[in-house]
N, C-alpha and C positions, 0 to 999 in steps of 0.2 A: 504494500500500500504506500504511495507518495503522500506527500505531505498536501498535495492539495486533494488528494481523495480522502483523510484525515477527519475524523468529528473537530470542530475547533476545540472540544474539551481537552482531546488529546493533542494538539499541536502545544509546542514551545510557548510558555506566556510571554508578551511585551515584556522585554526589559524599559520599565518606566519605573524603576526604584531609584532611588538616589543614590550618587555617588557615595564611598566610604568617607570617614573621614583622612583615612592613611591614601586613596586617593586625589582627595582635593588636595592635601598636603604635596603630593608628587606634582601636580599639575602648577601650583605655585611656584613648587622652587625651580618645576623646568623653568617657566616663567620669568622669575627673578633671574637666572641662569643665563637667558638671553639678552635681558636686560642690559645685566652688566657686562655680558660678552659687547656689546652693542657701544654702552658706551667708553669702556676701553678703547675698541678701534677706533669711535670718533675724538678720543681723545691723541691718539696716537697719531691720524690725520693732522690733528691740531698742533702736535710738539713740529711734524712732518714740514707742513704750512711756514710757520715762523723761522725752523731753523734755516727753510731756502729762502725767508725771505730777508733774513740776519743775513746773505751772504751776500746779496744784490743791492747795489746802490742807491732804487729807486723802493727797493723793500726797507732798507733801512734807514731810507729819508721818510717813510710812512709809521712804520713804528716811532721812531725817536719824536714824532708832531705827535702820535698819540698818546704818548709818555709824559710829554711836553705840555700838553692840554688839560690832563689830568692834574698835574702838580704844581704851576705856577713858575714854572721856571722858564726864563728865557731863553733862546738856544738858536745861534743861527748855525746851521748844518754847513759846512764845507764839502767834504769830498771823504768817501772811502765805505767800507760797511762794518759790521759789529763785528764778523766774525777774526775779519785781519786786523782791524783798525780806522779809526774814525778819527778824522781831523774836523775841529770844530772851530769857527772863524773865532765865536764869542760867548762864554756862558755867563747869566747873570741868576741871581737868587739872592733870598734876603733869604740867609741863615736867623736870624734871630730879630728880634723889634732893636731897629737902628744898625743893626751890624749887614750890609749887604757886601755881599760877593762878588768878584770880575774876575773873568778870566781870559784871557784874548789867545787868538791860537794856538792852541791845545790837541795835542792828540791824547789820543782817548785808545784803552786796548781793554778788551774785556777779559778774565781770566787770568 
């Protein structure tokens, strides 16, 4: 006898029970699992991003304005990038109430 020639008393009932709780639990951490697999690589995208743009000139005349913007500091960009060396025409900041700072052609090396 096949299953459609079957009484429906005797066929398989609906699985319509609820999940366990030891399975919600697995379905979670798969969950979480990918999560963080997720943002690991777009974090590692992101270190990927800055460090080529640390090497380029026009990357690290965009950084250095968005640094710049943030903190109040003066800074006009000369020529070079983060990672070999950055010559800066002139930095200005005010270290403390009254005491301001100058600096005029300067290079700059990171590391």
């Amino acid at each position: 006898m096949t299953t459609s020639q079957m009484p429906q008393s005797e066929q398989e009932p609906n699985n319509t029970q609820p999940r366990s709780p030891q399975a919600k639990r697995s379905f979670l951490a798969s969950w979480l699992i990918k999560l963080l697999a997720l943002l690991l690589f777009l974090l590692v995208i992101l270190c990927v991003a800055v460090y080529i743009m640390a090497g380029s000139d026009k990357g690290t005349k965009f950084l250095i304005e968005k640094i710049v913007s943030g903190t109040g500091v003066k800074l006009e960009y000369g020529e070079g990038n983060l990672r070999d060396g950055l010559l800066v025409k002139s930095i200005s900041m005010n270290a403390a109430e009254g005491i301001n700072v100058h600096f005029l052609d300067t290079f700059v090396q990171v590391g």
